[in-house]
N, C-alpha and C positions, 0 to 999 in steps of 0.2 A: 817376272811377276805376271805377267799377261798369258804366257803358257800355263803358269799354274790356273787363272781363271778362267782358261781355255779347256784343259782338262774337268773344273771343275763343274764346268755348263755340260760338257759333254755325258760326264756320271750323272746329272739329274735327267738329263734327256732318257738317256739307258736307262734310269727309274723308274721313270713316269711310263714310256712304253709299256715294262715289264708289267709293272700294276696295270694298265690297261687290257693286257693279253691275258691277266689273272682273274677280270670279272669286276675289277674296283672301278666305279664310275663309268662304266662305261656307256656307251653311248647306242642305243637299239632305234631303228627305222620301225612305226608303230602305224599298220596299216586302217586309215579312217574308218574301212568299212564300206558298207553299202551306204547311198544315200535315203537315212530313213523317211522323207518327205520335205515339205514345202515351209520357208521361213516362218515364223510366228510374231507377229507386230502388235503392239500394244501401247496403244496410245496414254499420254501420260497430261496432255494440254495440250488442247482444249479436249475435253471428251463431250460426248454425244448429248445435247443439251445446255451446253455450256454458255450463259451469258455473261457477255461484259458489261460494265455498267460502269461505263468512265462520260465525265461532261464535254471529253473534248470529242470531234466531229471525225476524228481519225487517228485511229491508237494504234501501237506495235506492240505484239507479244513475241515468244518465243515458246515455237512449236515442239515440244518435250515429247519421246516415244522411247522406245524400247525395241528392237529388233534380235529374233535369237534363232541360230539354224544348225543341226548335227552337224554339218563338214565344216561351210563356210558362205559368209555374205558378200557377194559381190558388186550389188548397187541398189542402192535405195533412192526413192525420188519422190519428192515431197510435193502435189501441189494443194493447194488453192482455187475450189471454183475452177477449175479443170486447167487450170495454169501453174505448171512447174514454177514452184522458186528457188526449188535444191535440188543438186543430185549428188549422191555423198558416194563414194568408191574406196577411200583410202582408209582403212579401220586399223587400229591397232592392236582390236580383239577382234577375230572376225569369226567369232564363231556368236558374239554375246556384243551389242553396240547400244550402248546410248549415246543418247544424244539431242541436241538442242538447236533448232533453225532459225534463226530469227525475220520477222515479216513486218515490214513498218509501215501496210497499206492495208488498215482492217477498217473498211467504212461501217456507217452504221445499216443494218439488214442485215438477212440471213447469209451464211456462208458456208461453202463445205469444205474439210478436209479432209484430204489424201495420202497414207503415206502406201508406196507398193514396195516390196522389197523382193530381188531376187538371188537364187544360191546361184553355183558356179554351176550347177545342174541343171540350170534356165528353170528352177519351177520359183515359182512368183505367188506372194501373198497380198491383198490388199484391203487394211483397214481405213473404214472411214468416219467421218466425225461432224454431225450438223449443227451450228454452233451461232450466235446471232451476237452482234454489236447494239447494243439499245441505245435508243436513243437517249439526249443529255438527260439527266435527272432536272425535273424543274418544281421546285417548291409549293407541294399542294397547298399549304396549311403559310400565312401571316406570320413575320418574325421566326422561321423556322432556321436552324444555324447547324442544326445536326440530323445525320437521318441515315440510319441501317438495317436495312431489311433479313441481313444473313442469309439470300438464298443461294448463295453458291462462295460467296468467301467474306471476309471482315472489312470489304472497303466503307468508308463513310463518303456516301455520295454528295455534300453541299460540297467541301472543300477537296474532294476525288484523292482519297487519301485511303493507304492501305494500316486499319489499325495493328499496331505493335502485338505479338503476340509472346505471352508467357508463359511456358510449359506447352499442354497441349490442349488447349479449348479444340472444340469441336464443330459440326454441321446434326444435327437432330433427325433429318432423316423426317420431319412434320415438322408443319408450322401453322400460326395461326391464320396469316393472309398467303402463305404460297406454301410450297413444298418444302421448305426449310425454314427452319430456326440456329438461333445460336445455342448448343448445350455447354454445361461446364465439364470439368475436370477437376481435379484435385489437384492443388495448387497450378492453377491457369485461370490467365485471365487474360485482358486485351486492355492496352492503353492508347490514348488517344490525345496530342495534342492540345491545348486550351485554347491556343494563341486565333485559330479559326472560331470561336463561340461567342465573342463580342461581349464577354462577361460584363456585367452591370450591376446597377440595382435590383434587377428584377431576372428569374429565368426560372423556367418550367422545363420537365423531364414525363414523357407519357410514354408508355411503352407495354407489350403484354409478356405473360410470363406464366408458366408454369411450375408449379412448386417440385423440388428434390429437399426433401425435410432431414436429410443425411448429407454434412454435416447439418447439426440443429440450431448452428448460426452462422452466419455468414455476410458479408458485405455485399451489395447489388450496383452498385453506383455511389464514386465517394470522386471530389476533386478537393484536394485538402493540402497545407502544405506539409513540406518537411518537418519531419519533430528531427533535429540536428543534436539537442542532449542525448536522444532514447532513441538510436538509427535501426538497432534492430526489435523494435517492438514500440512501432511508430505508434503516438496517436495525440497529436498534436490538435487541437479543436478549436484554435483562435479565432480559424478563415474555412471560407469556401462550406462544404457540407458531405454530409455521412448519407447516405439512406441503407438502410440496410434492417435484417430481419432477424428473430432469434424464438428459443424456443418457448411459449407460455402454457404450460398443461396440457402439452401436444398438440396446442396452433403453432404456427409462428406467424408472429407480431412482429409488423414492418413500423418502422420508425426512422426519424429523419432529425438530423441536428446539424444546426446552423451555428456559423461561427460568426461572430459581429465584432471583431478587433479586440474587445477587453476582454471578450467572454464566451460563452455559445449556450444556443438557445436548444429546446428539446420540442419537438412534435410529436406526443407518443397517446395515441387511440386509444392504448388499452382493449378490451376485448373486438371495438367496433376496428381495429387495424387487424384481425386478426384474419386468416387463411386455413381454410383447414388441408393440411397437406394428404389425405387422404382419398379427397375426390378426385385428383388425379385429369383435373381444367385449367383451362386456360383464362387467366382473370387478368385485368387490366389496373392498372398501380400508376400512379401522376403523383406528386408532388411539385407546386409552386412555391415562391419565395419573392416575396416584394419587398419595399425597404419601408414596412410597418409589419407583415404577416408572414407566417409559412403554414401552407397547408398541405396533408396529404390523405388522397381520395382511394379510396379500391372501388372496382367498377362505378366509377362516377360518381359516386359518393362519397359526403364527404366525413372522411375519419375525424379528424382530428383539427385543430388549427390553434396558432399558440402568438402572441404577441411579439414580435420580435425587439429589442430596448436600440438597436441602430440597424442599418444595412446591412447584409451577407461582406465579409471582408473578406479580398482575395488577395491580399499579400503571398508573392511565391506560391500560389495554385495553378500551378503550370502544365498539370496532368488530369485528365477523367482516367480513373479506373472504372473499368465496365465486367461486372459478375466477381468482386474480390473488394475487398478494403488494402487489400496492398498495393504497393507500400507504403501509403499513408497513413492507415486506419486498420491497425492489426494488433493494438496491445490490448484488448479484451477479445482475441481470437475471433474477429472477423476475417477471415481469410477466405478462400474460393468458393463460389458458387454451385452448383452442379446439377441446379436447374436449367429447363431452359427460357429462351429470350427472344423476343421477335417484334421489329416494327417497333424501334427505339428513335424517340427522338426528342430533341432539345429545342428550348425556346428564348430569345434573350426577351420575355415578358412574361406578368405572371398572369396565368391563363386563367379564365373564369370557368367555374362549372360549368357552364352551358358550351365554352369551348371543348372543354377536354368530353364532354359529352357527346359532340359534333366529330371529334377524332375518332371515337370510340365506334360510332355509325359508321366510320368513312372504313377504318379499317376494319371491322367485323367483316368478313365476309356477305352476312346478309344483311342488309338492306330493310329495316322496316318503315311499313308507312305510317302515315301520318296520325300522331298519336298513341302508335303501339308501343308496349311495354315491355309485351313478353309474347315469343313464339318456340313453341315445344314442338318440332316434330317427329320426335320419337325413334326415328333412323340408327337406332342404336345407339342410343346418348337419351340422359333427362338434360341435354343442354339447355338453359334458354337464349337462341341466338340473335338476340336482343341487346343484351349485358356481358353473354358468354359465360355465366354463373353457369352450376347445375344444381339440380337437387339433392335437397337432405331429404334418404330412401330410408321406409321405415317399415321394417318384414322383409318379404321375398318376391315384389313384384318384378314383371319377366319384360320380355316383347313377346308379340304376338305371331312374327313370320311371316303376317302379311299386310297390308295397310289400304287406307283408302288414296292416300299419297304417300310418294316417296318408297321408301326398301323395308319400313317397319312401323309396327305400333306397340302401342302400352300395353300391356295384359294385366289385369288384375287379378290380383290372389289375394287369399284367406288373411286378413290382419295386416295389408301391405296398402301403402300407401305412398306419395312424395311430401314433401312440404320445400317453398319455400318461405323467405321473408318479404313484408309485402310492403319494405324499402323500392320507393317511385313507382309503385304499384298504384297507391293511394288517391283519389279528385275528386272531385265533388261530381263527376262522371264517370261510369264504368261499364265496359262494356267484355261482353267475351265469346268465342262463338267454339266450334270443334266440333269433329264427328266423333259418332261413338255406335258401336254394334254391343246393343246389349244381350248380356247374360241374366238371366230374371232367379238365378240364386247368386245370391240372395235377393228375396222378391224385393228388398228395400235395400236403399244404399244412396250413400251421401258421394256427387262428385265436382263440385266444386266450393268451397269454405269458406271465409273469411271472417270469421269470429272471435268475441272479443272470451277472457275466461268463465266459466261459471262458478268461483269459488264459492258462494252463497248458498250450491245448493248443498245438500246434507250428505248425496252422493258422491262428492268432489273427490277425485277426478275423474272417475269410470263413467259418469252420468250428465256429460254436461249439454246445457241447453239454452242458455243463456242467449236471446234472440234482441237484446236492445240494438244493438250496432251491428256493421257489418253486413252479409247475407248469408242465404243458404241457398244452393238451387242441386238437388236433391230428386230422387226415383221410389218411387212404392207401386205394391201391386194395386191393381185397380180392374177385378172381375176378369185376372187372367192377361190382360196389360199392362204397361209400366207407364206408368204417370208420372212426368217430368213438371216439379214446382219448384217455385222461387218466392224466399220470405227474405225482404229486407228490413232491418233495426234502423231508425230513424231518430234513435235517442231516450223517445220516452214511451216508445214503442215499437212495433214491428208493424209491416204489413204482407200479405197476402198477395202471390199472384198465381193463381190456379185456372186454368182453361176446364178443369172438367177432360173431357172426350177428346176435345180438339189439342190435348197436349199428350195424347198416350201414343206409344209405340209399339206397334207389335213385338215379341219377343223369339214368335215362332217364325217369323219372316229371316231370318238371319240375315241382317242388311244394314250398311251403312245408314245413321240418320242424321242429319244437321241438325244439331242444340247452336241456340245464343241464344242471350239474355242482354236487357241493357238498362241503363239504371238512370235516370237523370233526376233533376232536383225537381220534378213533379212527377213521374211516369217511370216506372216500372213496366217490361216486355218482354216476357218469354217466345220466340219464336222456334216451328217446328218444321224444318228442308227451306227457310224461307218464308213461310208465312204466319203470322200471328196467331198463336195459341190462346193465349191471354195478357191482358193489360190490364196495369191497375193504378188507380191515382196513389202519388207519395208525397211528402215532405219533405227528400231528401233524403240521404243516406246518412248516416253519422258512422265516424270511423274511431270510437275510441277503444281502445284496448284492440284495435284489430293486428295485429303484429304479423302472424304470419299466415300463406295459404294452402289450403292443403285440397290436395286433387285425386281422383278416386277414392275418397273417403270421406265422414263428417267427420273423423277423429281429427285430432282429441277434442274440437269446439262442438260439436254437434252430436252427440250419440243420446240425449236420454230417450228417444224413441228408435233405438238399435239401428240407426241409419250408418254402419259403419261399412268396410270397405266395398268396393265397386269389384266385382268380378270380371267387368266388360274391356272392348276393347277400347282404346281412344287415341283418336289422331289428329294430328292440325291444328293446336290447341293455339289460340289466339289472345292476346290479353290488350284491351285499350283501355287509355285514361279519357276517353271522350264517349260520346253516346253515338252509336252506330245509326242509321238511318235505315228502312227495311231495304233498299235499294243496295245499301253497303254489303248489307249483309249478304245476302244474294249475291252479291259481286263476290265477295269469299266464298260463298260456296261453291259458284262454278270456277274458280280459280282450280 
């Protein structure tokens, strides 16, 4: 028996040779080539800019790269602030190496990385990475329990926590206080723990956001519990709350519903919740919730607010979803987001307007003072960086290309104008200042408004003039000059503020000039580069029917004496609820 298995090992050897000598499988020495050049490293973590943002005082990561070379890698060496922590030799692909180093000494400051790599050919690459540890996060804002800024990944900095991620949300690439935002995706989103939020009777959500009106509903923020009859087309409404947006006649209307144990309540605005997704801005959205109310605000105003019959119930609310109503809140197709999101954060109290207003300054990028309402300055944007609103544009106004501040101004054209609504515009003070390089075609033209309708007159609505409330302050020829006036409505009539001479502008000068105006409960003031053109005694202003403002133009409150749009330039457009003093004013203008 063993000779026959001896023979028969021996005829498969004689096989395999013979196949081999015939071309089958065989086996070729396949010369690498020249060396076409020097390693290629590509760093994966941290890259160039990278901040961390954890509370403890000393974190470890794990330095992620890439290394790739025509022949072969022979040593790569990782350091740190010019100190080696790796040196890696033994690859299993050494032509193609990832790979992961881990460092458990990243204090807080700037830091640089290193990775150098070199072939067996001694030629050497070296990428590097400047990358900072920030300091702890420390709680700007009273009662704050949550807080994500999204600029570089989804950690929640109170409880230093990386949110759960679903499908594939995103980084925006813009944001509104730094260089990034959260975007969405179709089906993604991010969840977040509860158990850190100190849920109660009482919690506030402020955050800003830019509208993706594709899908035309969607969920924004839901912590709700499980619906356990209806798992795949959850929407269970007992506990916790919904806020989320949908479509109404091509706004979407943000709305919020709270769950109180027997039942749940509804916060829904109606038009004053509404967003128009077409402007293409960054607008600000809160809702609170006490254990009697829920309110919900867009730029700081307030939408809507609704009774609530007991307290928010959080039975089994053991998750935020953040830009999705899934998985809690998806049986009338609230699902993903695909907006974006930035500067999200939560409160265990319910916030008062004047707080969420005070949020709204802190993170706006600019900063207004004291009393201001509205600043426009034209940079390529009708922003007002104020509220972060922009405007409703009516025709084909431009910019200008050049400005007296900043990279741009307003241009007016034929039938074009802005408007806004002249929501927290409104006081019993007003003031406004801006420059402006006029155009004297049209020799007359309205540029600043605020008027209430003139449905009375018989021309309505091409003709209106209607001067009880609100103001005008307005340009006409004036013997080859353009004469800057202001008529304020005081209820049962108007007045008059005309300088005469002392309020014209040359037109042939092409030149920046300083306008403000300012209005107080006795006095009326047009001033011209700073100094008083004319003044005139008032009673007051009255504001009724004034709704909205309109800038470079009298339209639609102002035209029966063809004061319609402004051809000129205008820049640095200023808006206060208080009365300027002439010193103030001058201080703006040399700003």
């Amino acid at each position: 028996m063993k000779l026959y298995i001896n023979k028969l090992i021996g005829f498969m050897l004689l096989v395999l040779v013979f196949s081999c000598d015939n071309g089958i499988d065989s086996i070729t020495q396949v010369d690498p080539g020249a060396d076409a050049g020097s390693p290629e490293v590509t760093l994966k973590y941290p890259i160039d800019g990278t901040k961390i943002k954890v509370n403890d005082p000393v974190v470890a990561i794990n330095v992620e790269f890439e290394v790739t070379d025509d022949i072969e890698v022979e040593t790569i060496t990782v350091s740190i602030n010019n100190t080696p922590i790796a040196t890696l030799s033994d690859f299993k692909d050494y032509r193609r190496v990832l790979a992961e180093v881990p460092f458990d000494n990243v204090t807080t400051g700037q830091h640089e990385l290193k990775v150098e790599a070199t072939d067996v050919n001694g030629n050497t690459t070296t990428a590097t990475a400047n990358f900072e540890k920030e300091p702890p996060y420390i709680p700007i804002f009273a009662n704050e329990t949550l807080y994500m800024d999204f600029e570089s990944d989804f950690t929640e900095f109170i409880s230093v926590t990386r949110a759960t991620e679903i499908g594939t949300p995103g980084l925006a690439g813009e944001g509104l206080a730094s260089n990034n935002a959260y975007v969405g995706a179709e089906d993604s989103y991010l969840t977040v723990p509860t158990s850190t939020m100190q849920l109660g009777n009482e919690i506030s959500a402020v955050f800003w956001y830019k509208l993706n009106a594709s899908p035309d509903r969607a969920g924004v923020l839901v912590i709700g519990p499980p619906d356990v009859a209806n798992p795949d087309n959850q929407n269970n409404r007992s506990g916790g709350f919904r806020f989320f947006r949908e479509n109404a006649g091509g706004m979407q209307r943000f709305k919020l519903n709270v769950g109180t144990g027997a039942g749940d309540t509804w916060v829904d605005g109606g038009t004053a919740a509404d967003v128009d997704p077409n402007k293409d801005e960054w607008v600000n959205l809160a809702f609170t919730i006490s254990a009697t109310e829920a309110r919900v605000y867009i730029n700081g105003q307030l939408a809507k607010e609704s009774t609530l019959s007991a307290p928010v119930d959080w039975t089994d609310c053991d998750i935020l979803s953040i830009m999705s109503g899934a998985p809690r809140f998806v049986g009338w197709n609230h699902k993903s987001d695909q907006s974006f999101m930035d500067e999200l954060r939560f409160f265990n109290t319910a916030l008062s307007q004047a707080d969420i207003q005070n949020i709204i300054g802190v993170t706006n990028p600019y900063t207004p003072d004291d009393g201001e309402t509205m600043y426009l300055a034209f940079d390529g944007t009708y922003k007002n960086w104020v509220t972060g609103g922009t405007a409703d544009v009516v025709g084909t106004p431009g910019f200008a290309g050049e400005s007296k501040s900043g990279s741009d101004a307003y241009a007016g054209a034929a039938d074009s104008y802005l408007t806004f609504p002249t929501t927290g515009l409104l006081a019993s003070e007003f003031s406004a200042t801006m420059w402006h390089k006029v155009n004297a075609t049209p020799d007359r033209a309205g540029v600043l408004v605020i008027g209430p309708e003139d449905t009375g007159n018989a021309n309505y609505p091409d003709s209106q003039n209607n001067r009880t409330s609100g103001f005008r302050f307005f340009r006409e020829n004036a013997g080859g000059m353009q004469r800057f006036k202001l008529n304020v409505g005081t209820g049962a009539g108007d007045t008059w503020v005309d300088g005469g001479a002392a309020a014209d502008v040359d037109p042939t000068a092409n030149e920046w000039a300083h306008l403000a105006f300012t209005i107080s409960g006795t006095k009326a003031i047009v001033y011209i580069n700073g100094e008083v053109a004319a003044e005139s005694d008032i009673t007051g202003v009255d504001w009724t029917g004034c709704d909205i403002l309109s800038i470079m133009s009298g339209a639609p409150r102002f035209t029966g004496w063809n004061h319609w749009s402004d051809e000129s330039y205008l820049d640095e457009l200023h808006v206060y609820n208080k009365t300027l003093s002439q010193s103030e004013v001058q201080t703006i203008m040399g700003n």
